[in-house]
FIBAKOL-650602 format. One line per field, with one value per residue (C-alpha): x negated, y negated, z negated; residue number from 1; residue in three letters. Coordinates in steps of 0.2 Angstrom, whole numbers. Layout:
BEGIN
px <- [X; ...]
py <- [Y; ...]
pz <- [Z; ...]
pos <- [NUM; ...]
code <- [ala; ...]
This chain:
BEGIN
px <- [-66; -67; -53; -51; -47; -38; -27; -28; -24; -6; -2; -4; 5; 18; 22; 18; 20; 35; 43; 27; 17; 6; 0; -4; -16; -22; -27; -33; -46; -50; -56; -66; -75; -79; -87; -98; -104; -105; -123; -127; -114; -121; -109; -98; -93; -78; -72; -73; -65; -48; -47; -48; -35; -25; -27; -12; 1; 6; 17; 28; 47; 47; 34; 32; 39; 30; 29; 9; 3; -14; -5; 10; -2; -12; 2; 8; -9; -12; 7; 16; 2; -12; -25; -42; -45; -60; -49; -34; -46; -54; -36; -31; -45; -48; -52; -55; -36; -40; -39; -20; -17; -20; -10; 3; 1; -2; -24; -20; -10; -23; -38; -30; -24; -37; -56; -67; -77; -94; -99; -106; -89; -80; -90; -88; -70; -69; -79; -68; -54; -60; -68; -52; -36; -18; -18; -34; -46; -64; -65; -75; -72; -70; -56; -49; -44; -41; -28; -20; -18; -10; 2; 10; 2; -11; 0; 9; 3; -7; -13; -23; -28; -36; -46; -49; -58; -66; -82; -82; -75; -90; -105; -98; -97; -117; -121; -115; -122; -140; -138; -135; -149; -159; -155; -160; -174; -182; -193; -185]
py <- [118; 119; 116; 134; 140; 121; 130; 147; 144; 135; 146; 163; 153; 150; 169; 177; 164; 166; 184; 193; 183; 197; 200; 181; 181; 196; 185; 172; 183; 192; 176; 171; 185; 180; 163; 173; 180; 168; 167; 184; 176; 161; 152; 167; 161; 151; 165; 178; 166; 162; 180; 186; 175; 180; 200; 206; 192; 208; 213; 198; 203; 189; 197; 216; 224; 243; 242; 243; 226; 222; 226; 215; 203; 202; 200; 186; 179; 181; 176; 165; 155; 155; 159; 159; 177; 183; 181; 188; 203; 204; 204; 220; 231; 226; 240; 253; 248; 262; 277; 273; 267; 284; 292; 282; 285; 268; 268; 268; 252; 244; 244; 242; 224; 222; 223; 225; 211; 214; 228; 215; 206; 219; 225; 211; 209; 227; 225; 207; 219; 233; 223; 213; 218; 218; 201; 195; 198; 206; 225; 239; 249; 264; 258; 251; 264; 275; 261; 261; 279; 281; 265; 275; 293; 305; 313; 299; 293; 277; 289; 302; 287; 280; 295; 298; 280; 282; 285; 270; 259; 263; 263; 247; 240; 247; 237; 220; 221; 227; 211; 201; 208; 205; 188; 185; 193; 181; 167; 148]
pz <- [182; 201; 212; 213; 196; 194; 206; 199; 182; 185; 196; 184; 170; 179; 184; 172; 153; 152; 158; 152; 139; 133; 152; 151; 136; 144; 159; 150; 141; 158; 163; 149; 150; 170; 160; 148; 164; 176; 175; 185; 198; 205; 217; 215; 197; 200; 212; 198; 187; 198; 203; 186; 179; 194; 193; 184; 194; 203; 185; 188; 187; 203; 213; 209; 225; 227; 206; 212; 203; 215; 229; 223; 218; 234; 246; 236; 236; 254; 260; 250; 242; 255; 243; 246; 254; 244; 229; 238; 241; 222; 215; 228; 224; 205; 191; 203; 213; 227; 215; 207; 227; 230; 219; 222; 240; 245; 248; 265; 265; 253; 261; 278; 274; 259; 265; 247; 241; 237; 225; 212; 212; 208; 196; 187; 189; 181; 170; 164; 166; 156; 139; 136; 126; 132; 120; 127; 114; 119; 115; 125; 141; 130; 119; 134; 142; 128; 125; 143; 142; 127; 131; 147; 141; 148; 158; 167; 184; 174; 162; 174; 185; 170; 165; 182; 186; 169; 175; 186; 173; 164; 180; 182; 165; 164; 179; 173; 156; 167; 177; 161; 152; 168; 169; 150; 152; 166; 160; 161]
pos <- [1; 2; 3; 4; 5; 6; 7; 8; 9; 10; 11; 12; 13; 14; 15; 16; 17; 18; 19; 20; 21; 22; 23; 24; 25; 26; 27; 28; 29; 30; 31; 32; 33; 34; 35; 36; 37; 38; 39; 40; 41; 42; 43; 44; 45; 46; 47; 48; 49; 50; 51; 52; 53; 54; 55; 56; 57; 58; 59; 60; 61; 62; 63; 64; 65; 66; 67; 68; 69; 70; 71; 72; 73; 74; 75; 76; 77; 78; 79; 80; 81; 82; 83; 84; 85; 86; 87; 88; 89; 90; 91; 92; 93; 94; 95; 96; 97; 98; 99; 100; 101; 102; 103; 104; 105; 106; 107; 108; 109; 110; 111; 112; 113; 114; 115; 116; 117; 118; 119; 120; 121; 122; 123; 124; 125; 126; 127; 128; 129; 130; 131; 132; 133; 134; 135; 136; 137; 138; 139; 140; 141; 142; 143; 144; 145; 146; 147; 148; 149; 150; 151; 152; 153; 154; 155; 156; 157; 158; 159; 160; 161; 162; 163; 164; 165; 166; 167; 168; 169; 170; 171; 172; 173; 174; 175; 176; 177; 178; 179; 180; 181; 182; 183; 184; 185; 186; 187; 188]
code <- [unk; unk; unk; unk; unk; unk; unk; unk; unk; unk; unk; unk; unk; unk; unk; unk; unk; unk; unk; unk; unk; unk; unk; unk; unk; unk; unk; unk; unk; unk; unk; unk; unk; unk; unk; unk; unk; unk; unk; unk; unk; unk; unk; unk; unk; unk; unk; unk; unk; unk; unk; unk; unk; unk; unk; unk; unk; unk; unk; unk; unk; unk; unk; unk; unk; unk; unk; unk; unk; unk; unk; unk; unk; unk; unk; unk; unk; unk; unk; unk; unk; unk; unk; unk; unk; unk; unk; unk; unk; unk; unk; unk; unk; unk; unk; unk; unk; unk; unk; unk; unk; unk; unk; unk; unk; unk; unk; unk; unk; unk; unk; unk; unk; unk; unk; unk; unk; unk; unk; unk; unk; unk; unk; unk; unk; unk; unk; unk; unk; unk; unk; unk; unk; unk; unk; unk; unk; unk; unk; unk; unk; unk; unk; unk; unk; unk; unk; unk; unk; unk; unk; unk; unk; unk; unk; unk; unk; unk; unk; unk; unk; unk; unk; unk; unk; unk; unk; unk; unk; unk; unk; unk; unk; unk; unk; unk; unk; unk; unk; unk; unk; unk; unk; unk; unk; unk; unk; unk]
């Protein structure tokens, strides 16, 4: 592990093992999948990993302020525990964040304090995000979100976000797997 995640990983545990233990094997597993992809990152890896073990700390009974988890999350991240930003900023805008900050009336404030990462990076974070059960098991982006939207329901504000950043759930989870496959592709 790298200083980063040796940091990130207590600090996850530590908001969300005990109030929400379901979102904490959820978290877990979103950053196993970051490991199984950590080779189309690079130096990047480590940052995937910590932010993806850090996505959902927004949903913390101690830190959920707008009830809008990677803007909860971020401001955290950012104020109280001086993350590093890039991860502040992967946690604001993580599983396509802007389109429910929309709805909810809050894009403006998200992107005004949280400038987007790199396209790859998020990417990957959503496609971590998006191939990992609410207990933190690997599944597909499909079943994902067919699971979200019948947890809060199709017509609640999670479930039309949901159908609605479908298509990008899905762009980005293509993208990934087309870098992996590229990386396997290439000669040692």
């Amino acid at each position: 592990m790298s200083e980063l995640t040796e940091w990130a990983y207590p600090l996850a545990e530590s908001l969300l093992a005990e109030p929400l233990p379901r979102r904490w094997r959820h978290s877990q597993g979103v950053a196993e999948r970051a490991r199984t992809i950590a080779t189309i990152l690079g130096k990047d890896a480590e940052l995937l990993e910590a932010a993806a073990v850090l996505h959902d700390i927004g949903y913390s009974p101690d830190l959920a302020k707008t009830g809008f988890h990677p803007l909860d999350g971020a401001r955290y991240l950012r104020d109280v525990a001086k993350a590093n930003e890039r991860v502040v900023n992967l946690v604001a805008h993580h599983s396509c964040a802007w389109m429910e900050a929309e709805a909810r009336g809050l894009r403006e404030e998200l992107e005004g304090e949280f400038p987007r990462e790199d396209a790859h990076l998020n990417d990957a974070l959503c496609y971590c995000d998006m191939n990992t059960t609410p207990t933190g098991t690997p599944t597909n982006p499909i079943d994902r979100v067919n699971e979200i939207a019948g947890r809060y329901g199709p017509d609640s504000l999670i479930g039309t976000f949901i159908r609605r950043a479908e298509p990008e759930i899905l762009a980005s989870t293509s993208r990934v797997l087309e870098r992996v496959a590229a990386v396997k592709r290439q000669p040692m």
